[in-house]
C-alpha positions, 0 to 999 in steps of 0.5 A: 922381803922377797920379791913375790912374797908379798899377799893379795889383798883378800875380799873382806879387808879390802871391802871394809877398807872401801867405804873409809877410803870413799869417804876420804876422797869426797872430803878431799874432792868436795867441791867436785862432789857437789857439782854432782848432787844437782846432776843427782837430784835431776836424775832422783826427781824426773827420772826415778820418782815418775816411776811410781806410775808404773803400779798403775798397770797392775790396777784399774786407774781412774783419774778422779780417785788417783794412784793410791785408790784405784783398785789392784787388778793383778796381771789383768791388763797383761792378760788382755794384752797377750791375748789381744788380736791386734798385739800379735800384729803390732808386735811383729810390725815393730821387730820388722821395722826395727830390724830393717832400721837396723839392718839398712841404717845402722852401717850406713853412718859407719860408711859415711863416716869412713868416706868423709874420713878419706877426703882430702879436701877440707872445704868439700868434707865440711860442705857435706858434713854441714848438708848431711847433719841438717835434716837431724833438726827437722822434726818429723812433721816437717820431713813427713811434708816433704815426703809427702809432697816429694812421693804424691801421686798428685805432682810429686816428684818421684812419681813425676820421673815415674811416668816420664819413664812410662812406668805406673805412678806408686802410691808411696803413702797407701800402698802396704808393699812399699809404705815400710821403704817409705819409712826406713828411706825417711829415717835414713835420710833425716838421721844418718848424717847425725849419726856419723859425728860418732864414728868421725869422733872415735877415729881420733881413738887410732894411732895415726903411727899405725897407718905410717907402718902399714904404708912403710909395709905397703898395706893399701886403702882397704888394708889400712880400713880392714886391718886398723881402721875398723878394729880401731873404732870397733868398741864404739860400733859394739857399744852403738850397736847394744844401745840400739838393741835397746829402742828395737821395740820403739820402732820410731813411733814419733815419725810413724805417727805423722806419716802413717794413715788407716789404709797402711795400719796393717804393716806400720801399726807398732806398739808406741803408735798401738799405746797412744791410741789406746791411752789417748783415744780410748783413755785406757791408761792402765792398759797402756801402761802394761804395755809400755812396762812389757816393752821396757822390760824386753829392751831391757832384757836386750841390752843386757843380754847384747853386752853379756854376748859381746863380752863372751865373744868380743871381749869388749861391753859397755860395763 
């Protein structure tokens, strides 16, 4: 047979031939592929059977007739959450809040992570590393105390060395100017050293040669971060940054939720903060769950559209 003679394979054969094969290799692995049905059953059981609860945004659910009796009502919550005066302002709070998470905080781990990566001393390196990663386990309600008692106007500390300046003490929490900063600020300092775990794991991803032939051609630090550092890691920052694209409309409602207060409703009510009012205030279940579906359904949409975008531009996606 000559070179190149040889045909493709076409569509039809090779799909006929796949499940056969499929079949083949899980008798032939089957001891891993049991290791995977507990994984499976998880996921079936916790993640997909909940779902079933989303019909209960298209009826008027009551808890005492349950799911199956409640009655359909169509797109009725939909239509009361577009056509609610407090929807447009939750709605834009929350792409404010996400944008300025994204805008301040997502390139903040990247650039830590690149400093750390540049030091030299070992101890010095893990010492920051140890303090920077430790707030991550905090939880909000515990670093909004902190907060609290650091920006109040009452002896905390940033106010303290306001004052000794001559300048006017800031109510951090009440005031609607800079309440937003408070959060972005607390959000950065609780999650960024986290973050960085990332980017320090995929600088393990360049050739360590690459860096040796750019000294040989005399490249320097920023040439070396430029030219090898940043395309070298570029594919977990797309793939970081798509996955973000998907919580835009979560806004960080766990932490808002222990910092906010009625005074600042106007610039930090979000729709996570929005639903748990409403569901558990006011026991409007169905409602919460129309809002909750429109948010799922836009973060979805993001994702997908964010990796049809990266892979038309960038070339690279996460599938």
């Amino acid at each position: 047979m000559k070179l190149g003679s040889k045909k493709l394979p076409v569509a039809g054969p090779y799909r006929r031939g796949y499940f056969p094969s499929l079949w083949r290799d899980i008798w032939k692995e089957w001891d891993l592929y049991l290791l995977l049905v507990p994984g499976v059953l998880f996921i079936l059981l916790f993640k997909y059977t909940p779902m079933y609860g989303i019909t209960i945004a298209f009826k008027d659910f009551n808890i005492f007739t349950g799911f199956a009796d409640s009655p359909w009502v169509g797109w009725k919550h939909f239509e009361k959450l577009f056509t609610s005066p407090d929807f447009a302002r939750v709605f834009q709070n929350t792409v404010i809040i996400s944008l300025l998470k994204i805008l301040i905080l997502f390139p903040l781990p990247i650039i830590v992570a690149l400093m750390l990566n540049e030091m030299k001393n070992m101890i010095i390196k893990r010492s920051v590393q140890t303090v920077i990663y430790l707030p991550h386990f905090l939880s909000w309600v515990i670093v909004s105390g902190l907060f609290i008692d650091l920006l109040s106007t009452n002896g905390g500390l940033v106010n303290k060395l306001l004052v000794s300046l001559n300048l006017e003490p800031v109510a951090f929490f009440l005031d609607n100017s800079v309440f937003r900063s408070v959060l972005v600020t607390s959000a950065g300092w609780k999650e960024t050293g986290w973050s960085t775990i990332v980017y320090l794991a995929a600088f393990s991803m360049v050739d360590p040669t690459l860096y040796e032939a750019a000294k040989i051609d005399g490249a320097g630090k920023w040439k070396q971060l430029w030219h090898i550092t940043l395309p070298g890691i570029a594919p977990i920052i797309i793939l970081m940054f798509i996955l973000r694209l998907g919580s835009i409309l979560e806004a960080g409602t766990e932490q808002i939720l222990v910092m906010y207060n009625p005074v600042v409703y106007k610039v930090s009510d979000v729709i996570g903060t929005y639903v748990y009012r409403q569901g558990l205030g006011n026991q409007d279940y169905s409602f919460t769950t129309a809002v909750g579906l429109f948010e799922a359904v836009i973060s979805f949409t993001l994702v997908i559209v964010g990796n049809a975008l990266s892979k038309k531009y960038l070339q690279r996606g996460i599938w």
